[in-house]
N, C-alpha and C positions, 0 to 999 in steps of 0.2 A: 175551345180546346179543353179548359178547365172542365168545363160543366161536363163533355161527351168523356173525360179522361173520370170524373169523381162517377159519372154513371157507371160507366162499367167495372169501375173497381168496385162498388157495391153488389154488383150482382156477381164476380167473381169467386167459386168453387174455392178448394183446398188445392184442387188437380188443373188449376186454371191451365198452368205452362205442359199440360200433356195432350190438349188435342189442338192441331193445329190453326185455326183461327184465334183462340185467344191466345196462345202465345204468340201471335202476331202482333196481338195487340197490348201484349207486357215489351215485346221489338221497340213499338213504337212510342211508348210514353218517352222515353228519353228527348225526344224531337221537344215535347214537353217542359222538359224538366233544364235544356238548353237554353229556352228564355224564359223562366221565372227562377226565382229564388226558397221556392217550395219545395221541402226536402222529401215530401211524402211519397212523389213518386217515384225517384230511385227508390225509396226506402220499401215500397209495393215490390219493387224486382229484386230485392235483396230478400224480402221476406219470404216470396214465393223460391227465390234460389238456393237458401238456408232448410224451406220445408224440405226438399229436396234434394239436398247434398248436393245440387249445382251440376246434375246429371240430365242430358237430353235426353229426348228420347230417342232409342234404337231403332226403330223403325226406318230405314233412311231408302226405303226401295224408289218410295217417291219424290223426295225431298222435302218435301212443305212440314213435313213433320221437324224438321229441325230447323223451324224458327223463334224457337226460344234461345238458338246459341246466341244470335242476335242482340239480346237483351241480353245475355249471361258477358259477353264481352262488352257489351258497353257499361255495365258494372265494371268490369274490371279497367278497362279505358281511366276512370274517374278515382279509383279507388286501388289498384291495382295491389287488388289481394290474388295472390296465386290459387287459392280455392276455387276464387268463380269460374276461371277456364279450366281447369285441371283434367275434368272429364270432357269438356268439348274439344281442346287437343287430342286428347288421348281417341277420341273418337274420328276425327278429321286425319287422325295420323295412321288409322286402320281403315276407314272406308274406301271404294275404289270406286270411280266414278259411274254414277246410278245414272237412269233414267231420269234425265233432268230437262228432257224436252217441252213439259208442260210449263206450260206461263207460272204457274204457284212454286211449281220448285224452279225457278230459272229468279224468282223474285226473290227466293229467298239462299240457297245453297250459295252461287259464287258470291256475292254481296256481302254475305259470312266469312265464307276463305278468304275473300281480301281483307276484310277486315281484322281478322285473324293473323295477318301480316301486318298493318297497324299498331297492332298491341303489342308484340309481341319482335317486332322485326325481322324474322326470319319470310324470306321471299318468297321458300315452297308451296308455299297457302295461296300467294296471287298468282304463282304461275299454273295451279293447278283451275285457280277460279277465273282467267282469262281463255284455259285452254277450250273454256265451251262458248268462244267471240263468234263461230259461225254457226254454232246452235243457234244464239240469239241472232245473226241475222237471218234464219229461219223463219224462226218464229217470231220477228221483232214486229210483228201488226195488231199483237196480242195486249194488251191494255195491261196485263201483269207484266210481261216480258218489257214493256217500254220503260214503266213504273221502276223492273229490276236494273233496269241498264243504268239510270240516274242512280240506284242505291249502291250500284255496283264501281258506277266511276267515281264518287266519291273517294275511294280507297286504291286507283290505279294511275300511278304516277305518270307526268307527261310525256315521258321520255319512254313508256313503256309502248314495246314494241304493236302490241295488237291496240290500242288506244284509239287510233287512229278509228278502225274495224269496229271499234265497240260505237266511238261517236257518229258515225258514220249509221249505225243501225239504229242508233236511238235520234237521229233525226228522220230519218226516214220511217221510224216508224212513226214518231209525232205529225207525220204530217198525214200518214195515212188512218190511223186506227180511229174508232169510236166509242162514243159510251154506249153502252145498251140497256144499265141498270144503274144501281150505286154505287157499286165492287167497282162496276170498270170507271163511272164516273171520278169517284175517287182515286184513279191510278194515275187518270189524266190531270186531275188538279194538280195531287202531287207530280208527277213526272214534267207538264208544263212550268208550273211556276220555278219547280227546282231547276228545268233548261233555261228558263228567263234569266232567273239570278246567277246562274253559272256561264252566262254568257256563249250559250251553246245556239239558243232558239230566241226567233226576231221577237221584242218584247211587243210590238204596235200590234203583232195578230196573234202571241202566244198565250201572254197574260190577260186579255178579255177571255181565253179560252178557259184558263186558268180560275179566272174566276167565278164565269158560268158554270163549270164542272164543281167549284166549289158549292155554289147556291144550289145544285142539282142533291146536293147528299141530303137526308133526310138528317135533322134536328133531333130528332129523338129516334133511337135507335137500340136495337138489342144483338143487332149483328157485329160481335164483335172485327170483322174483317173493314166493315163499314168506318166503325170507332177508329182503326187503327190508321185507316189510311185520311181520318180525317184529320188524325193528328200530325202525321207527315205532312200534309198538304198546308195544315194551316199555319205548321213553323219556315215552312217556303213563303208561304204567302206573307204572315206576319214580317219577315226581314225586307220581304219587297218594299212594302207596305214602309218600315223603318229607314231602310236605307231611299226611297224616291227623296229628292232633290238635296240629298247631301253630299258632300263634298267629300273628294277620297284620294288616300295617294300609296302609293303601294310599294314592297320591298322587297328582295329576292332574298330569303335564305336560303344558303347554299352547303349541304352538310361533303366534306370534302374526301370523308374517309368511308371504307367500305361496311362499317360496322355502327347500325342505330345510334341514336343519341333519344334518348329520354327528357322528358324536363330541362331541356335546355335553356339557358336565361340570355335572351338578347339584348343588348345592350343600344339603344337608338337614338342616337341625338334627338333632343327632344325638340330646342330650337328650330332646325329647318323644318319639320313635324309641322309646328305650329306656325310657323310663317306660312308653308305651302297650305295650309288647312283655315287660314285666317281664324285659329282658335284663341278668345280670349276668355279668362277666367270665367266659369259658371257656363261655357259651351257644355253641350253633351257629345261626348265621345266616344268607341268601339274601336276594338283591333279584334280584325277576324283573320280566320285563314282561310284560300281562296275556295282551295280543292273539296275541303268540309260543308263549312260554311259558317263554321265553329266559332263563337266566341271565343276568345285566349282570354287568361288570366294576364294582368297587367298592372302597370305600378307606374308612378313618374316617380324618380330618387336618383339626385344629383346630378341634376337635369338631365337624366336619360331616360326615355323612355325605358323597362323592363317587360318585355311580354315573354313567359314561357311556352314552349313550341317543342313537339317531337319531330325527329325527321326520320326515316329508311335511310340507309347507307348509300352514298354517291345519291342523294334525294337533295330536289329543291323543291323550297313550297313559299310561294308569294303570300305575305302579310300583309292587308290590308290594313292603316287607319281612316276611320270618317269620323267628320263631324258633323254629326246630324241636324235636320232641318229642324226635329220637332223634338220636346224634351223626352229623355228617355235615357235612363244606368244600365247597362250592362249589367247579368245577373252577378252579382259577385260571388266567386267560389265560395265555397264551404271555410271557413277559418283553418288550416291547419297548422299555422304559423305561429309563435307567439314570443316575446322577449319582454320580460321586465324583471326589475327588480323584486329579492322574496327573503323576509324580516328572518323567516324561521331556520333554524336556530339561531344563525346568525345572520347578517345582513349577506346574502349571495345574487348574484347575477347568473338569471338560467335562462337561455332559448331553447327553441325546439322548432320542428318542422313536423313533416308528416311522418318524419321517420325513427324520429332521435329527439335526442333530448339529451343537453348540457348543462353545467353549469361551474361558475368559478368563486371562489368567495373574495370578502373584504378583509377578512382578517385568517392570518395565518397563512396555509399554503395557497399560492398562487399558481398552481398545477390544475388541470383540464378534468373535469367528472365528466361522467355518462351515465344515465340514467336512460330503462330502456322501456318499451312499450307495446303494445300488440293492437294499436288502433291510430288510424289515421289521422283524427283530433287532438288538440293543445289538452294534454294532463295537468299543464304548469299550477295551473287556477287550482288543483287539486291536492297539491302540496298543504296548501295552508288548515286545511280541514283534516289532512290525511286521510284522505277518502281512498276506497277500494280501487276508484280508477286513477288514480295517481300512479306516475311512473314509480319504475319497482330501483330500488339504488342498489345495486349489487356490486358497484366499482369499488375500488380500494385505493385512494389517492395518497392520504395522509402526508407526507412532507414534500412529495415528489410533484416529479414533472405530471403526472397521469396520463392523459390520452393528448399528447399533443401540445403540453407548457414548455414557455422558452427559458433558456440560461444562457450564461457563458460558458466556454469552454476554453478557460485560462489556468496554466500548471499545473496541465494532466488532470485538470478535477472541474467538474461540473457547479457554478454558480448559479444562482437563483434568485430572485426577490425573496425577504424572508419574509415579505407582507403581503396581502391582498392587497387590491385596487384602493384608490383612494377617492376617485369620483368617477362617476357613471355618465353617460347622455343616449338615450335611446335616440338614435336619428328614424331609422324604418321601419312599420310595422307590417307589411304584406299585402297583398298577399302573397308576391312572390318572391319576396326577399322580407328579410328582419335583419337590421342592423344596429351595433350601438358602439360607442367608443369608451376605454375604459383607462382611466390614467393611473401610472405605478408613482411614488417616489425613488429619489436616485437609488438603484442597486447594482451591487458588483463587486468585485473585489478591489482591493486600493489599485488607483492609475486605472481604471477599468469604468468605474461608475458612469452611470449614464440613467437619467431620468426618461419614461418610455410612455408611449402613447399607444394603444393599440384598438385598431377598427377591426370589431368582427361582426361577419357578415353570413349567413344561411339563406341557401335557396330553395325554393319547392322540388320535391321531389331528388333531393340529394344528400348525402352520407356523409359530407363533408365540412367543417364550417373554413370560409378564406380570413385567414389571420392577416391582418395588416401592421408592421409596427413599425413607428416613426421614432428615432433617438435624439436625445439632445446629451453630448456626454460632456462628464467634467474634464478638466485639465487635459483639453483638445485630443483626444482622443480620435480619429479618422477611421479607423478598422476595428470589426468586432466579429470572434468569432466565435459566430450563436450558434447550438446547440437546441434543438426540437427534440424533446425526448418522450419516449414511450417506458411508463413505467414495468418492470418485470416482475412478475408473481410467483410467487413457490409452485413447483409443478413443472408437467411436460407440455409445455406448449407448442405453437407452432411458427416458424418465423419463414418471410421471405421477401425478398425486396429484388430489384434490376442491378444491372450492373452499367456505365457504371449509374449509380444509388441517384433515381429521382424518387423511388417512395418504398415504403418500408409495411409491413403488416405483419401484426402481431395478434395472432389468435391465442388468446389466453386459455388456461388450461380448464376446463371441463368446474363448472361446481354442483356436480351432481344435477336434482333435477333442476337445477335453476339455469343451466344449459350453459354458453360460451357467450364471451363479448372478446368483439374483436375491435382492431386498436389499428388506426393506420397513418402515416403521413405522405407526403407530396409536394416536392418544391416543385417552385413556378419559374424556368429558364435559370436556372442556379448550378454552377459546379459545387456540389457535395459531396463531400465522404463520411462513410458509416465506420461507427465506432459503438464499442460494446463496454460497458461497466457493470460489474455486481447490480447494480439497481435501473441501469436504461440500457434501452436500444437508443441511437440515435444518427440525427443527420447530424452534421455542421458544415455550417456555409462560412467563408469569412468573407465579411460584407463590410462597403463603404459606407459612415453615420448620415451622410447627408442624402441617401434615396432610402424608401421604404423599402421595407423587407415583408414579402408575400408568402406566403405558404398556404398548405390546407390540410385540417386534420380532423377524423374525426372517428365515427364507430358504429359498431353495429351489436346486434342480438340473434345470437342461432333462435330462440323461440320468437323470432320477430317475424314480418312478412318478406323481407329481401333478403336474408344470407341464413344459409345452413350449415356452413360451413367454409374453414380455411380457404380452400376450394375456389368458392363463387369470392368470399373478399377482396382475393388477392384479384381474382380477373377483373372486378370493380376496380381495384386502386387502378393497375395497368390500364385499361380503358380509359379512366378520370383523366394519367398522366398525357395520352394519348389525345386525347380532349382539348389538353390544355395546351400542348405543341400544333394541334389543325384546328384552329378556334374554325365556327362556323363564319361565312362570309357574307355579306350583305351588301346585295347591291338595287338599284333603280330595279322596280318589277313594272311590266307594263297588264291595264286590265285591257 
């Protein structure tokens, strides 16, 4: 796959992604770039997406011409810059259904719009991409048309109604179609191997086919359409190949509510995992998801299992873990994550994710910074150099709470530590979570004092960090009532929170061009009430000292990739809190 994927990227034009066989074969490097840890070839569909301003082409009479959106979402799948689909929504949300009966555009058109529901969550995309279920059992004897329907069910939930209609065509046609050249032999490699592992098509007669069809493609080749479907084929084959005689046990996630969930972090007893899987240390391991076939990003930390997972609303999607027969790591994501301690100026504790970037110091205020960023990679490392790509500090904390620091709220007036932390312990570094604990000495006002422990914690793909703080208080002390504050800035800002008050957002007032940071909070099953001072907004909970006190706070950037404004923040926070009342559900999945 390497060598047929480094070929044809050498002999690739300027205009690769405008005539349609190679941007077939920009579609498929991703199949690629799923099991190795080679950044180069997303980096080839970003390059050719960027030459391009991430524009299809208009052409769409036929279809086959818009198999570069293919590639331009699965960019954004990974990396989820709004740029990369910008214009193929914009195009998909004015086209009206073309002449999509030929095998080329049946392979690549609906396979797109569902997938486009994928990213994106909104369902007009799959139900427009199902509505051609008896086009394809037309034409399902057609070696592209067979090839489509595997790329197509990928992205079409079990419960959807024509599903049935779609598998139903793509076994019948596996049973009838043939190779006649390369094109079609490679539709069949892929389309077999991919029904073998999806447990669609009987492995004892499909995958010898699967792999004749394989050996049938030519080695060196200049047809890009050849190239592309050898690379599908051979990350079908390759997971066969991976997963033959290992052990697997499977998990039902269950998303409960009518409205996507992104980057979701599941939480999975890690014990019975490894009992049912007889894993012991130095196994190799994998969690996939069933419907893809995707590796997920994953983590063992405090003994749970962590794997992040998106779902569609009212969507369930079976998690796979195995532990493999033969050695072999899962590619590891991209680093986006990152938490340590940073000397400069002063000794501070900063995290970050793919989206944000925090930090709190040791000395002085013990209030919440945000530092913000326009790239999906750890800047933190960048501080120290003060290099160009180092996050930009635009926040203004100074003695306050900042984006999210706690106090008391005793005698009408807001307490605080008047010091930073005092010791540090990084527990988790990612990829899907970064965590660390950070300890205060006693603060408070007299009969109030109470010395604190606080675990915070970031997850991939999320705008929030979860505050955890444990109390230990002087002169028994039993109830405290804390105060999460947002600090307020000169200017007209924008404020909004629920009623009554689970989270609070605070879009800060405009600094010219260096754009808006907004500011939000979130308790977690808490009666609170909001209150306003000269210098916060804030929640306060009055809380029992001997259970932890959970919250979530964090921030965002108008020039960043997720928020443009008050607007979209606020429907983030609402959605977060919403999230966190219908946690996803997990139950036994059967393969």
């Amino acid at each position: 796959m390497a060598r047929t994927a480094d070929t044809q990227l050498a002999a690739a034009s300027a205009n690769a992604g405008r005539d349609w066989p190679m941007a077939l074969f920009f579609a498929a490097l991703p199949a690629l770039a799923d099991i190795t840890e080679e950044p180069r070839y997303m980096g080839a569909v970003r390059t050719l997406g960027e030459r391009g301003s991430w524009r299809p082409s208009a052409r769409i009479k036929g279809g086959a011409d818009l198999a570069i959106t293919q590639a331009y979402l699965e960019a954004y799948l990974r990396e989820r810059d709004p740029n990369t689909i910008a214009p193929t929504l914009a195009l998909f949300d004015e086209m009206k259904a073309g002449s999509w009966a030929s095998g080329e555009a049946l392979f690549v058109v609906p396979p797109a719009l569902a997938m486009a529901t994928t990213v994106t969550g909104d369902r007009k995309y799959l139900e427009r991409a199902v509505q051609v279920a008896p086009v394809f059992g037309r034409a399902r004897e057609d070696a592209w048309t067979v090839a489509g329907l595997a790329r197509l069910l990928e992205h079409v939930p079990e419960d959807n109604v024509q599903r049935s209609r779609l598998v139903s065509a793509f076994r019948h046609g596996a049973e009838h179609v043939r190779a006649g050249d390369p094109v079609s032999a490679g539709c069949l490699a892929y389309a077999f191997a991919w029904g073998v592992g999806h447990g669609l098509l009987d492995r004892g007669r499909f995958e010898p086919a699967a792999r004749d069809a394989w050996s049938a493609l030519p080695s060196e080749t200049i047809d890009p359409r050849v190239s592309a479907l050898r690379l599908l084929a051979g990350g079908e084959l390759f997971r066969l190949g991976l997963f033959d005689g290992s052990r697997a046990t499977t998990r039902l996630a269950t998303n409960t509510l009518d409205e996507p969930r992104f980057f979701e972090t599941l939480e999975l007893p890690w014990a019975p995992l490894e009992q049912e899987l007889g894993i012991v240390p130095g196994d190799p391991w994998v969690v996939s998801e069933d419907r893809s076939g995707r590796f997920l990003p994953s983590q063992i930390f405090d003994g749970k299992l962590l794997v992040s997972v998106s779902l569609l609303g009212r969507d369930s999607r079976a998690i796979t873990v195995r532990r493999l027969a033969r050695p072999f790591r899962a590619p590891t994501p991209r680093i986006r994550s990152l938490a340590r301690l940073v000397a400069h100026p002063v000794d501070q504790m900063m995290w970050e994710n793919d989206r944000i970037v925090f930090r709190t110091s040791e000395q002085g205020s013990s209030g919440i910074d945000v530092l913000v960023k326009r790239v999906r990679t750890p800047t933190i490392n960048q501080i120290d150099q003060r290099d160009a790509s180092a996050p930009l500090d635009l926040y203004v904390v100074g003695n306050s709470r900042g984006c999210g620091g706690l106090g008391l709220w005793v005698g009408n007036k807001l307490h605080a530590p008047t010091t930073g932390f005092r010791g540090v312990r990084q527990i988790a570094s990612g990829p899907v979570r970064v965590a660390f604990e950070l300890d205060y000495a006693p603060w408070g006002p007299e009969g109030v004092r109470v010395a604190e422990t606080k675990r915070v914690s970031l997850d991939l793909g999320q705008s929030l960090s979860r505050i955890e703080s444990r109390f230990v208080p002087e002169g028994g002390v039993r109830r405290l009532p804390l105060a999460i504050g947002l600090v307020r800035h000169e200017g007209e800002g924008h404020l909004a929170r629920d009623m009554p008050p689970r989270w609070v957002s605070y879009w800060e007032p405009e600094r010219g061009t260096s754009g808006a940071i907004g500011c939000g909070l979130v308790v977690e099953g808490e009666d609170a009430r909001y209150l306003e001072t000269p210098e916060h907004f804030m929640l306060v909970v009055d809380r029992p000292t001997d259970r932890p006190f959970v919250y979530h706070a964090g921030g965002c950037w108008s020039q960043g990739m997720d928020f443009k404004g008050p607007d979209d923040w606020g429907l983030y926070l609402a959605a977060f809190a919403r999230r966190l009342s219908a946690p996803v559900t997990v139950g036994r999945g059967a393969r």
